[in-house]
Structure formats: structure tokens, C-alpha cells
N, C-alpha and C positions, 0 to 999 in steps of 0.2 A: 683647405676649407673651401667649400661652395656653395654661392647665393646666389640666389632668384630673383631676377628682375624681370618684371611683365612692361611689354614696349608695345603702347598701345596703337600702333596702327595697323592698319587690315593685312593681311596678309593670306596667302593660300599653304593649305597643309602640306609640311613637306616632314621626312624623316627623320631630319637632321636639328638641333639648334645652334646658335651660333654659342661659340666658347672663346669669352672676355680674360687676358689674364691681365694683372694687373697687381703691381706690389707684393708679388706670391698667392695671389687671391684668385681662381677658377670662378666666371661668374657665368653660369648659362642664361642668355636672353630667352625670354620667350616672348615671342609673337601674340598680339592680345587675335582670340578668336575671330572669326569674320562670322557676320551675322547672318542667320540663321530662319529661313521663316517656315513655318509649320507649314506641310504643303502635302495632300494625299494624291500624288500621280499613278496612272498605273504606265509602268514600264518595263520594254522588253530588255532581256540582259543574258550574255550568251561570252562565248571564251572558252577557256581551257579549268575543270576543278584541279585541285589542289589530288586526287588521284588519277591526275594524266588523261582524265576524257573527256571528248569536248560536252557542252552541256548547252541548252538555249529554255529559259523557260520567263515566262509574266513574274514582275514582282511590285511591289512599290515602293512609293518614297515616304517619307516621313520629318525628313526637311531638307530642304535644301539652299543653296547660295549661292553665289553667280561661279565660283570658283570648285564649288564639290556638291554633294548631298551623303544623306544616310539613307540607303536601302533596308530594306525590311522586307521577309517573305522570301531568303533565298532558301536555297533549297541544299547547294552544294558548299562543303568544305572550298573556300579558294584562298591562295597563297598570296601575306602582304610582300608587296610589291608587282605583283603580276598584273597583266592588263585586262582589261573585260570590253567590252562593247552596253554600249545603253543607247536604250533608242525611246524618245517619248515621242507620240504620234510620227511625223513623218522624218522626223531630226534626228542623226546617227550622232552618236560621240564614242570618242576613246578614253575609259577613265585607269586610275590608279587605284588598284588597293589599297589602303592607309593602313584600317584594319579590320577584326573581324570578331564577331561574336554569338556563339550559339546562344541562344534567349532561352530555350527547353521550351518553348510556347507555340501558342498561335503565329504568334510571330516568326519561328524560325529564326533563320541566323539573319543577326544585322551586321552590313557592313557597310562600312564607311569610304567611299571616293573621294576622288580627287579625279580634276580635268587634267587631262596632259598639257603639255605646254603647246600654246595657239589653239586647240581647241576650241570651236566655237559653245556656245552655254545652249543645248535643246530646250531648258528647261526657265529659260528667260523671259520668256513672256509674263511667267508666273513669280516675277520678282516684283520687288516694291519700284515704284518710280523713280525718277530724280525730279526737279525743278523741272528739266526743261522735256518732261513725262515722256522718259526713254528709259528703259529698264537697264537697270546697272549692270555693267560686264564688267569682267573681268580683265587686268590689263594681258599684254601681249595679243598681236594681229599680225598676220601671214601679210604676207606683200602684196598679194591678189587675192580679189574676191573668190571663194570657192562656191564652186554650182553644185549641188546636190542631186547629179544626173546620172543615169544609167551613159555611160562613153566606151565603147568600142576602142583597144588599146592593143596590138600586139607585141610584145616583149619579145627580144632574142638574148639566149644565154647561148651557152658552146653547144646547146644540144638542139633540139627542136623549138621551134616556133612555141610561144604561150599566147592564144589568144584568151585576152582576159576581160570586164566591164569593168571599168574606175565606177565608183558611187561617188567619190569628193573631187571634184577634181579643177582647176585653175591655169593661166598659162605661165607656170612654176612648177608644177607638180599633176600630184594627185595622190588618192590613197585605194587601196585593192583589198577588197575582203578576201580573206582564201586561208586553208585549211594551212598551207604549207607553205609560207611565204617565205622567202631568203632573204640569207644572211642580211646583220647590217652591211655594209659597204658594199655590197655585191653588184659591180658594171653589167649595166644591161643596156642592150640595144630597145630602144622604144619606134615603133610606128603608129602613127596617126595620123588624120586627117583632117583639111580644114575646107570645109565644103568638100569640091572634085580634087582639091590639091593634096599627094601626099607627101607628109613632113616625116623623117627620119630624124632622127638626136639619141644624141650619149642618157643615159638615166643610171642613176644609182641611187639605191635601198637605202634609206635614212633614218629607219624605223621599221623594228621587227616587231609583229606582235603576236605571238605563239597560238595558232589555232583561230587566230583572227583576221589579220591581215598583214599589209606592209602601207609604208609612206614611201615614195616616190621623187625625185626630184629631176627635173628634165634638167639638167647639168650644159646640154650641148647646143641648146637653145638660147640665142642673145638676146636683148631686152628688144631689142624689134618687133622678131619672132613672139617672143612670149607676149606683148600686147597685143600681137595682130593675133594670134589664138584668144586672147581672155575678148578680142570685140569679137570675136567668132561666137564664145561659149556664151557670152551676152546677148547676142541676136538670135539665138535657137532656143535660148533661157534666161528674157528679159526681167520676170517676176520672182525669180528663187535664188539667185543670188544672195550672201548675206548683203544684209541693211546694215551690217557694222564697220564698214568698208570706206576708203574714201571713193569718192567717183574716179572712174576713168580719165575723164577731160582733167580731171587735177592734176592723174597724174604724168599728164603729155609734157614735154620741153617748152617753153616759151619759143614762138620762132622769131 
């Protein structure tokens, strides 16, 4: 036998529920809903359809919450679980397919997101406030602030040089749009620069996303290194930093 319990606190969509047993008793929780607020954006959203080709086209929202939204106006068949790209004005994100549904209407197919995990919210501004009138986000933050900047990055695998541009990128990482990203785990050599100086480090693929991009992580970089690049990417791109971020000086060593 199996009972439903609704466990009211917020949560973000995921696939799975959790399964209570107990005295012979199957009991699946579910997560009560995160709320939701009516919001018409127009956004760009681009990826791989569910027929193997890539696709980029305008659609919109129809609500959304610090954690996901519902699309409306798409155009292509895409597969739950696969990743997509959405961008509202100048803000990139990586979302999850939840799920999906042709409307037979004006509307098209609606599908349902989900932010990957640390993803920042594009679409935050347009949330309700809190008390201390900061629009709610979602929990989980990357360790460094990410800069939203065109960066110059070249990759070495066993074959030829990749000269690439990161769009997200921090001194921990970054993330690379590209048609043909590699594998998860795949060791790459990274060069960059900081100012006139250049920096070589180990990097390895943390995230594949088919027809989209990859995540990045500078792996051969130590916490020295990796501060002295994030006050680099801070002093080229003092204003576009996330604001969800602690400061820098917090997070120096006491001397």
C-alpha cells in the first residue's frame, strides 16, 4: 500500500520523490510546489530538439520562480531531461527539461524548466521581494562570483590547440557555448591570461551539454591563483559580476 504526503516546504523540481518505508507501508513525499508568479518575458532558448537538431528561436514565459519557469511558444519537440539554454535580455542560463506539452494552440508546446544546480536566476529581478527588498533566489552558489564576459581561453587536448571565448566565467571555472563540447571528465589543458601574464593549469569538463556547451573547472589552479584571477576579472568587469555573491575581502584570510 501507498500514501501521500505533501511536505510543505519549497523546494525545486526534480524527477524523482523521495520513498518512506515504514511498518510495510511505501509512502512517497512530495514536495509542496514553489511559488509561482504570472510573468510574460520574451526569451531566447536554443539547444539540441528531441530530432537530433540544433534549434534557436524567441519564446516566452508564462510563470516563473527563482528556481524554474514555464515556457510557452516553443516550437520544437525536446526531450525531458535534456538541457536547453535561455537567455532573458542579457542573462544566460542552463535549464532542465522537466517536462513537456504540445497545447495544439497559439501557444505551442509548453515546457516546463528547471535551473541546473548553481545556476544563477536571469529572470530575478522579476520575482517578488523579501523584507530586506532583494528578490529571492534560489539556494545553492558557486564559490566565485561569475562575470558574464566575452574571455579569450585556449584549451589543449591530444590534438590541436581550441581557441575558444568562455561567456561565464570566474577564478574556478567557466562555462563555453559550442556546438560539440567534450565529454564529462575529459583533461584539458587551459591557457589564459591575467593582464601581460600567462597562466597555464590542468581543466577538466564538469558538464556536458549537447549542442550547447560544457562547464569548466580550472582543477590546477590553487586558491592563491584563483583569487588573484577573480580580482583580475573584477577590475576589467567591476559592474556585471553577480550581486548574489559574498565580497572578495570576506573572502581573504584574516592576517
Amino acid at each position: 500500500m501507498t500514501s501521500v504526503i505533501i511536505d510543505a516546504r519549497p523546494y525545486r523540481l526534480s524527477f524523482g520523490n523521495k520513498i518512506q518505508k515504514k511498518d510495510g507501508f511505501e509512502t512517497v513525499v512530495l514536495p509542496h510546489l514553489e511559488e509561482r508568479v504570472p510573468v510574460d518575458l520574451d526569451v531566447g532558448v536554443w539547444g539540441m530538439a528531441a530530432d537530433g537538431h540544433v534549434f534557436s528561436q524567441h519564446a516566452r514565459t508564462e510563470n516563473i520562480s527563482a528556481s524554474g519557469a514555464l515556457l510557452c511558444k516553443i516550437e520544437h519537440e525536446l526531450k525531458i531531461g535534456d538541457t536547453i539554454g535561455v537567455q532573458v535580455g542579457q542573462k544566460k542560463t542552463r535549464c532542465k527539461v522537466v517536462w513537456a506539452r504540445n497545447t495544439r494552440s497559439i501557444d505551442k508546446i509548453h515546457v516546463g524548466v528547471q535551473l541546473l544546480s548553481n545556476q544563477e536566476c536571469p529572470w530575478i529581478d522579476f520575482l517578488p521581494k523579501t523584507n530586506g527588498q532583494e528578490p529571492m533566489a534560489a539556494p545553492g552558489r558557486r564559490r566565485w562570483a561569475r562575470h558574464k564576459i566575452a574571455f579569450p581561453i585556449t584549451l589543449h587536448d591530444e590534438r590541436t590547440p581550441l581557441r575558444i571565448t568562455a561567456t561565464d566565467i570566474s577564478g574556478s571555472g567557466c562555462y563555453v557555448e559550442m556546438l560539440s563540447p567534450f565529454p564529462i571528465g575529459t583533461g584539458l589543458g587551459a591557457e589564459l591570461w591575467i593582464g601581460a601574464e600567462r597562466v597555464t593549469t590542468r581543466a577538466l569538463v564538469r558538464t556536458c551539454d549537447p549542442r550547447v556547451g560544457m562547464g569548466i573547472e580550472f582543477v590546477g589552479l590553487n586558491t592563491e591563483d584563483q583569487l588573484r584571477f577573480q580580482e583580475y576579472l573584477l577590475a576589467i568587469d567591476p559592474f556585471n559580476c553577480s550581486i548574489e555573491h559574498q565580497s572578495l575581502k570576506s573572502r581573504r584570510a584574516p592576517n
